[in-house]
C-alpha positions as CSV (number, residue, x, y, z in Angstrom):
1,X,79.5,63.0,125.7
2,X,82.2,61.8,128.0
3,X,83.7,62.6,131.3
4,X,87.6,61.6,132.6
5,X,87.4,61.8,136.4
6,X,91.0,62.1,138.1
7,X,91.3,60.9,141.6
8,X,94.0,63.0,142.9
9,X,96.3,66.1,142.0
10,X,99.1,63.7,141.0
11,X,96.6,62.2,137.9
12,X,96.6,66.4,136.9
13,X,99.8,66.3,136.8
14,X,100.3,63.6,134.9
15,X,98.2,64.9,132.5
16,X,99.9,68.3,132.3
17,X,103.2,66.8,131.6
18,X,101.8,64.5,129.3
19,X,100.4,67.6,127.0
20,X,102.9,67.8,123.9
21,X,102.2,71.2,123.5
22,X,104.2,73.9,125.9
23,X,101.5,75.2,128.6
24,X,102.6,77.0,132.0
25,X,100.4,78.8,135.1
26,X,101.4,82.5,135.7
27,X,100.2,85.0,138.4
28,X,98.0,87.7,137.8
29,X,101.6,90.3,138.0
30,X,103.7,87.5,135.9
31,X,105.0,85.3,138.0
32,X,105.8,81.5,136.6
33,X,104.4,79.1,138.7
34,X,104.1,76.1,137.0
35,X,104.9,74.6,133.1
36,X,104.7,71.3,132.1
37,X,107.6,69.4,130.6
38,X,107.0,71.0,126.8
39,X,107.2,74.0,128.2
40,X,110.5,73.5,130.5
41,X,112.4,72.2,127.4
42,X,111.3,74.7,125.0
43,X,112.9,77.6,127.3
44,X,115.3,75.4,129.2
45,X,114.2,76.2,132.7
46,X,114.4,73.4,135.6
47,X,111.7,71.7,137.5
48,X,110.6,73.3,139.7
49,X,110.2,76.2,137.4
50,X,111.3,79.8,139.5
51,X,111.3,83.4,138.8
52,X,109.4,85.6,136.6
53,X,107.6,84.4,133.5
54,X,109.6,83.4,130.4
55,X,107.4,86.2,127.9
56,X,107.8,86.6,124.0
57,X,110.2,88.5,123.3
58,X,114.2,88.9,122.4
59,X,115.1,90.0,126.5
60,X,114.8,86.6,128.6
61,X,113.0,86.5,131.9
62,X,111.9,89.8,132.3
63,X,109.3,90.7,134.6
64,X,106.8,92.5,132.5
65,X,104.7,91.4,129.4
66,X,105.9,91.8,126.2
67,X,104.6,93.6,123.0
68,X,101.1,92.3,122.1
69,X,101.4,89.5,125.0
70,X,97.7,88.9,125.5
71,X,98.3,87.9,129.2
72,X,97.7,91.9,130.9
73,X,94.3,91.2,128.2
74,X,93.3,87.8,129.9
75,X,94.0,89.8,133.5
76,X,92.1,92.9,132.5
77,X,89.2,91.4,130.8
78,X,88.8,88.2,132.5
79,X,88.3,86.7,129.1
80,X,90.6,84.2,126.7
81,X,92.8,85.7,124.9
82,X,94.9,84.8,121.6
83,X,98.1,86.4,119.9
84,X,100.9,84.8,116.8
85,X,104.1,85.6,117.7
86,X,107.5,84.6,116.9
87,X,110.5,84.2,119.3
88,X,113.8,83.7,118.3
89,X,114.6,79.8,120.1
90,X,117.8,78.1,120.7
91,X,118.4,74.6,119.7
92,X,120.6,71.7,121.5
93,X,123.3,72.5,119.1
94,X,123.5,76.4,120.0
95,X,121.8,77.3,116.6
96,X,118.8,79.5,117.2
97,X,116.2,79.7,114.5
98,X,112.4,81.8,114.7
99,X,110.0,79.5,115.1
100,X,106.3,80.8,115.3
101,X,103.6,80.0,117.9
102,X,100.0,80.6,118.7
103,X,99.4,81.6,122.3
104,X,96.1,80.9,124.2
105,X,95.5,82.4,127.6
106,X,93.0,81.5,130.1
107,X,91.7,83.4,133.4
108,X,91.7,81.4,136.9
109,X,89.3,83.0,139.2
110,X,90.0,83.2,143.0
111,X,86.9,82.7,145.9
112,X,86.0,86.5,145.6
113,X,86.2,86.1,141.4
114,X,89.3,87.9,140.8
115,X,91.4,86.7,138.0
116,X,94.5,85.8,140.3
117,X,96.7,82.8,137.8
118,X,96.7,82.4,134.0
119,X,97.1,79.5,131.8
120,X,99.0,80.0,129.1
121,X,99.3,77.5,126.3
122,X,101.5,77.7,122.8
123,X,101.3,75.8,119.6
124,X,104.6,75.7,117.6
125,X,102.9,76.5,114.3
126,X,106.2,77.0,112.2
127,X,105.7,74.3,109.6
128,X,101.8,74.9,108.9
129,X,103.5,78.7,108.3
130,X,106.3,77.3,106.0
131,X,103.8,75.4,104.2
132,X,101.4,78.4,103.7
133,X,103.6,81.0,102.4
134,X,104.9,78.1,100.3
135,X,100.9,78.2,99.0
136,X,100.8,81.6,98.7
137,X,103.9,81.7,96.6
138,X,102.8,78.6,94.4
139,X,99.2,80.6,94.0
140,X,101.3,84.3,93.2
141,X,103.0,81.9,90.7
142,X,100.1,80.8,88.9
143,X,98.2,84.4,89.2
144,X,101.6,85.7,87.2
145,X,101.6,83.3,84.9
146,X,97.9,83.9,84.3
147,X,98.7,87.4,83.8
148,X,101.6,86.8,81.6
149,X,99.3,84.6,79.1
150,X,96.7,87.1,79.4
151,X,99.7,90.2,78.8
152,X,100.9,87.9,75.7
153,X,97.4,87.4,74.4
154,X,96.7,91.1,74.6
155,X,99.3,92.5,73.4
156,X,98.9,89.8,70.4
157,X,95.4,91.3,69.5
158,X,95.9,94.5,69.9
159,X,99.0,95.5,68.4
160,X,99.3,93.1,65.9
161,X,95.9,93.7,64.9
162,X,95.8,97.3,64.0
163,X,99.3,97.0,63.0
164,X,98.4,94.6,60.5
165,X,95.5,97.3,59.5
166,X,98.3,100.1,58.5
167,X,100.4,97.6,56.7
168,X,97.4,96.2,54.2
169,X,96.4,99.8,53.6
170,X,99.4,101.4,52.9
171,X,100.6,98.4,50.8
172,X,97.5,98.8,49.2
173,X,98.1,102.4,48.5
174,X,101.7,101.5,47.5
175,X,100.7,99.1,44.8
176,X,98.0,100.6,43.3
177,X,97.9,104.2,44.2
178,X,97.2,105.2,40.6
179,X,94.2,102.8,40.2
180,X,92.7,104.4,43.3
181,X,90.2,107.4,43.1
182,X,91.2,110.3,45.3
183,X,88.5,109.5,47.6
184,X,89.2,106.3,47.9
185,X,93.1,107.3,48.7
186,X,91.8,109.5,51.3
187,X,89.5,107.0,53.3
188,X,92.6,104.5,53.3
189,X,94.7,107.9,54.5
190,X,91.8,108.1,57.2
191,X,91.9,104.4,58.3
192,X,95.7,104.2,58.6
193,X,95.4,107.2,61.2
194,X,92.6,105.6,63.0
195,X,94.8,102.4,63.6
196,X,98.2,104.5,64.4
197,X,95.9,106.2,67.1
198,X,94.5,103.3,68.4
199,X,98.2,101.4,68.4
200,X,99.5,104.5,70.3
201,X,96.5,104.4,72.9
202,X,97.3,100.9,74.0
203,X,100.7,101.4,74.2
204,X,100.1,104.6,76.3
205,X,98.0,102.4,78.7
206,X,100.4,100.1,79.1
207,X,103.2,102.3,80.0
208,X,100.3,104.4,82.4
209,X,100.0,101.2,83.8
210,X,103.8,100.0,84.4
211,X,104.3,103.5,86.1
212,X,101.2,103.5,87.9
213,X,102.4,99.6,89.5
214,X,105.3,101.6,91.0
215,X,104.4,102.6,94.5
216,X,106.8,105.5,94.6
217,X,104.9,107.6,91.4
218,X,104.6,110.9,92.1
219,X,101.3,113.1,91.6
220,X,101.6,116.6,90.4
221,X,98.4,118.2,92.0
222,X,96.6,121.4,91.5
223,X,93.3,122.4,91.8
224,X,91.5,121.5,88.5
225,X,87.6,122.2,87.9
226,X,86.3,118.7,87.5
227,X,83.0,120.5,85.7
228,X,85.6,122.0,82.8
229,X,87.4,119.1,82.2
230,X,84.3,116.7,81.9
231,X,83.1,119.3,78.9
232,X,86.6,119.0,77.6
233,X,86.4,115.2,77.6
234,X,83.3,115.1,76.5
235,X,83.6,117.3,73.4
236,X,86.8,114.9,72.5
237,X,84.7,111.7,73.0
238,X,81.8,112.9,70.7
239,X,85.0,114.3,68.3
240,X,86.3,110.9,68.0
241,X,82.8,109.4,66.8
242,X,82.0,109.0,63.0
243,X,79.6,111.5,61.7
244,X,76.7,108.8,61.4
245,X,77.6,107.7,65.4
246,X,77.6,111.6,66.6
247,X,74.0,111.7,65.5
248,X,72.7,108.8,67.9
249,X,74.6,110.1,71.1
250,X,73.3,112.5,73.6
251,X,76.5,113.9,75.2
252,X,75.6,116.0,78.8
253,X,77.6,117.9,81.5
254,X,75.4,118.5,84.3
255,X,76.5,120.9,87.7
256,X,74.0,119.5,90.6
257,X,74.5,123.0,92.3
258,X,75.3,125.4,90.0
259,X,76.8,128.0,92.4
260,X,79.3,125.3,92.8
261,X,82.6,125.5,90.8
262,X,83.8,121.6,91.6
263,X,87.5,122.2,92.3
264,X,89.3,119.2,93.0
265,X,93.5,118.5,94.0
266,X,94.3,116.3,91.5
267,X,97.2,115.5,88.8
268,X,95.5,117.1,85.2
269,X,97.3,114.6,83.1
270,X,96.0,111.7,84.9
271,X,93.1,113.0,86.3
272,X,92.2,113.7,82.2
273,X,93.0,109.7,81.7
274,X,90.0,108.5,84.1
275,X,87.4,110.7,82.2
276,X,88.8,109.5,78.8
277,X,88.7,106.0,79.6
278,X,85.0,106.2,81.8
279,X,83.1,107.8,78.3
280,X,85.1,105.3,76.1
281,X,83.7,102.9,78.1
282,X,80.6,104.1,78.1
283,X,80.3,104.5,74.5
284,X,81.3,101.0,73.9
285,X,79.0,99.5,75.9
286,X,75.8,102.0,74.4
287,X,76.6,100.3,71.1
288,X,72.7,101.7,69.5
289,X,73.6,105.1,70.7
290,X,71.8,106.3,74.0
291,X,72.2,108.9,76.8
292,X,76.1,109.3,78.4
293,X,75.8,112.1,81.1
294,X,78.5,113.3,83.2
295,X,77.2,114.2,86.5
296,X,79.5,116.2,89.4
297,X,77.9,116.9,92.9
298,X,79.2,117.7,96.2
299,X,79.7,114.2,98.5
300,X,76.7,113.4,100.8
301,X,78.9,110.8,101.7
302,X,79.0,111.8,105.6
303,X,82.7,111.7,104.9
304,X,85.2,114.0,107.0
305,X,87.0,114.9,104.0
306,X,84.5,117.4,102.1
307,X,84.5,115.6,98.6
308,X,83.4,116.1,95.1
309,X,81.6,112.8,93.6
310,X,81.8,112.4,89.8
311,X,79.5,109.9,88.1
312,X,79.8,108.9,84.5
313,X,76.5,107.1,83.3
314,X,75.7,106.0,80.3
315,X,72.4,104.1,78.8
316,X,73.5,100.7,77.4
317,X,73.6,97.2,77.9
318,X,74.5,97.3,81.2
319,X,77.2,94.3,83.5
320,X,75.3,91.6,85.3
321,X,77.0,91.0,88.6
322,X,79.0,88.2,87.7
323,X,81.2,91.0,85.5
324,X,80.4,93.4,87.9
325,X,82.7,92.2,90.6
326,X,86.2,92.1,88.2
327,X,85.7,94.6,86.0
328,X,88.7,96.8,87.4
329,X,90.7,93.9,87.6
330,X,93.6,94.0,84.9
331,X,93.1,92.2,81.4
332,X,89.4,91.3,82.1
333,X,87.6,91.9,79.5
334,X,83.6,91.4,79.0
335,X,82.5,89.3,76.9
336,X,79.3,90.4,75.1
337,X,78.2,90.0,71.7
338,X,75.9,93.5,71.7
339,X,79.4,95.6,71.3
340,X,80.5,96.3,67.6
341,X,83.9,96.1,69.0
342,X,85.4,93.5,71.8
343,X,86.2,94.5,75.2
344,X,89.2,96.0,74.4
345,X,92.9,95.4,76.4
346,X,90.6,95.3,80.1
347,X,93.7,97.6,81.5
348,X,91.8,100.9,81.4
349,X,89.5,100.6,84.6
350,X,92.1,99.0,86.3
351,X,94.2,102.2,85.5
352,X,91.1,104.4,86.3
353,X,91.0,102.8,89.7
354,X,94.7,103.0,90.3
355,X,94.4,106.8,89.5
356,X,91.6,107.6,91.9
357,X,93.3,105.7,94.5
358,X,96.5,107.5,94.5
359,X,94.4,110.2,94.8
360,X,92.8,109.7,98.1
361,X,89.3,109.1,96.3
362,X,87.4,106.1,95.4
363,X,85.6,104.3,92.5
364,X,83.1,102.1,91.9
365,X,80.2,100.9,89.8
366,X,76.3,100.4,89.5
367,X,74.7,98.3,86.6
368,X,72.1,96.8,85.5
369,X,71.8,94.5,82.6
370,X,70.0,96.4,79.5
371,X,69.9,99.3,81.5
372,X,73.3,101.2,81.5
373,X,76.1,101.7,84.2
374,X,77.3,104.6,86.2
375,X,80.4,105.2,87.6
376,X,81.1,106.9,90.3
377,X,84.3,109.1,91.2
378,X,84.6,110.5,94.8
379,X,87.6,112.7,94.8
380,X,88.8,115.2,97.7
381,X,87.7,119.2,97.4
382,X,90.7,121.3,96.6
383,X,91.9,123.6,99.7
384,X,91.7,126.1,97.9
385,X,88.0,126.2,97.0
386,X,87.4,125.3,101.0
387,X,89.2,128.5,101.9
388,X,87.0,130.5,99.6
C-alpha cells in the first residue's frame, strides 16, 4: 500500500493535466467546469473551458444529456456509472472518423451529501474494438471452415454411400439377373428403395435446412392436433422398421388429460418434420429395442402464453453431458459404438430446433447414460382451442 500526498491545488492540477486519458468536472444540471488537457483537445475547446457540457452525440454543446449518457444515472443514483459510445470526431486535417470510447462517471457530494459535480472520464477504445471484430471475424472464419469440412465430409458419407448401395445392386441385377432367384431379385429391388429413400431424406434435410437459415421463411400456421399427428408419426416410424425390429419396439401415444384435444398454431409440414426426426432419433439410439412414448400435456410451465408441452422419450443408451450440451448444434454427430448405424448427418435436431423456434416454442433435452432421453417440445395453444 502507498499513499501520494499533494501539497497544494496546483500539484492536482498538474496531475489532472498530466492524465492521458480525456477527463472533465460537470455540474449536477451539465455545466462544464473543468477538463484536463486530453479532454480540451479531443473536442477543441479553450482553457478555461466555458459553457455547457460537450455530451456524446452528433449536435455539439447542447445543454442536455444525450442518449444513454450515464451522467442524469450518476446524478440520480449517486452511484458510478459506465456507458460505450461512439462519437463522430474531427481530426487536425478536417477528416472526421467514429472513434469509440468507454465513459466512467463519478458523483461529488456537497456538505449536505447532495451529488452537486460529476467526473467524467473516457477511454478511446477504438483500436482494442478494431482488433476484436478483427477476432471475431478470424474465429467466424475458422467456425465456417469448420463447417465446410464437416458439410464436405457429410455429404461424402452420406450420399456417396447409399448411392454407391443402388449402383452395386442394380449392376448386380443388370449382370446377372437371370442367375438370380426371384426372391433374391426382389430383396435387391427392396434394398435399392431403402437407399433411394434414405438418399432423398438427406437431401430433404439439407434443403429444410438452407431454407430454414433464411430469416425471412414464412410459416403457414393452422391449428393442428399435436395428439393426431404424434399417432400419425408414430404409426410411420414403426412402418419403416423391419418386421424382426417391429417386434422389439413398444410404440405409445399418451393424452395426460384426456378431455384435452392438444391444438397447437403451427405449420403441418414442418411441424410433421420435428416428430419424424425426434422418434428416428429415438429409435436409433434404443438400438435392442425398448419403450419410445410420445407424451403431450398442457404447460405447467408458469408461462403467460398457455402452452402445449410434447415430450418424445425413448428407453436407450442415453447422452452423457459432454454430448448433451451440442447435440442440436449442426453436423454433430455422437459417437457411440451401441448404435447399429452411425449418428447419421447431425442436421436433424438442429432443424428440429430451428422449427420449434420459429414457432414461438422451445426445445430441449434430458438424458441419462443407459437410461434413455426425452425431448421435450413446448409449443403455443392454438386460439382457437382457447376460445372454446
Amino acid at each position: 500500500m502507498f499513499s501520494l500526498a499533494l501539497s497544494s491545488p496546483l500539484d492536482w492540477e498538474q496531475v489532472f493535466e498530466a492524465i492521458s486519458d480525456p477527463i472533465c468536472v460537470v455540474t449536477a444540471d451539465y455545466r462544464l467546469i473543468h477538463a484536463n488537457k486530453a479532454y480540451r483537445e479531443t473536442f477543441g475547446l479553450d482553457q478555461p473551458p466555458t459553457g455547457t457540457h460537450e455530451c456524446f452525440s452528433l449536435a455539439a454543446h447542447q445543454d442536455h444529456p444525450c442518449e444513454n449518457c450515464p451522467l442524469p444515472q450518476t446524478v440520480a443514483t449517486r452511484s458510478p456509472a459506465f456507458v460505450r459510445q461512439i462519437r463522430d470526431i474531427t481530426n487536425a486535417d478536417g477528416t472526421t472518423e467514429a472513434r469509440m470510447y468507454q465513459r466512467w462517471t463519478y458523483p461529488m457530494f456537497n456538505q449536505d451529501g447532495e451529488v452537486d459535480r460529476v467526473v467524467e472520464m473516457l477511454k478511446d477504445v477504438t483500436e482494442q474494438e478494431h482488433l476484436r471484430e478483427a477476432q471475431n471475424q478470424a474465429n467466424a472464419l475458422r467456425e465456417a471452415d469448420r463447417l465446410k469440412t464437416e458439410l464436405l465430409a457429410t455429404i461424402n458419407h452420406e450420399l456417396r454411400s447409399p448411392l454407391t448401395s443402388i449402383k452395386g445392386y442394380a449392376e448386380t441385377l443388370a449382370r446377372h439377373e437371370d442367375r438370380l432367384a426371384p426372391l433374391e431379385r426382389h430383396e435387391f429391388l427392396l434394398a435399392i428403395a431403402e437407399a433411394s429413400d434414405r438418399l432423398g431424406a438427406t437431401i430433404d434435410l439439407f434443403l429444410e435446412m438452407s431454407q430454414l437459415a433464411n430469416q425471412s421463411v414464412k410459416l403457414d400456421r393452422v391449428p393442428v392436433d399435436g395428439a393426431r399427428m404424434a399417432r400419425d408419426a408414430v404409426a410411420t416410424a414403426s412402418q419403416r422398421l423391419s418386421t424382426r425390429d417391429a417386434e422389439r419396439y413398444r410404440f405409445s401415444v399418451q393424452v395426460a388429460d384426456a378431455t384435452l384435444t392438444p391444438l397447437v398454431a403451427a405449420d403441418p409440414r414442418r411441424l410433421r418434420i420435428v416428430f419424424d426426426q425426434l422418434l428416428e432419433n429415438a429409435v436409433k439410439y434404443t438400438p435392442d429395442g425398448g419403450d419410445i412414448q410420445v407424451e403431450i400435456r398442457s404447460s405447467a410451465s408458469g408461462s403467460a402464453q398457455p402452452s402445449i408441452e410434447i415430450i418424445v422419450r425413448d428407453s436407450g443408451i442415453g447422452m452423457p453431458p459432454e454430448q448433451l450440451q451440442h447435440i442440436f448444434e449442426r453436423f454433430h454427430r455422437i459417437n457411440t459404438q451401441l448404435t447399429r448405424e452411425d449418428g447419421g448427418i447431425g442436421l436433424g435436431l438442429a432443424v428440429c430446433q430451428r422449427i420449434v423456434t420459429l414457432h414461438d416454442g422451445s426445445l430441449w433435452a434430458e438424458s441419462t447414460p443407459g437410461q434413455g432421453s426425452a425431448f421435450h417440445i413446448l409449443l403455443p395453444r392454438s386460439a382457437e382451442e382457447i376460445a372454446s
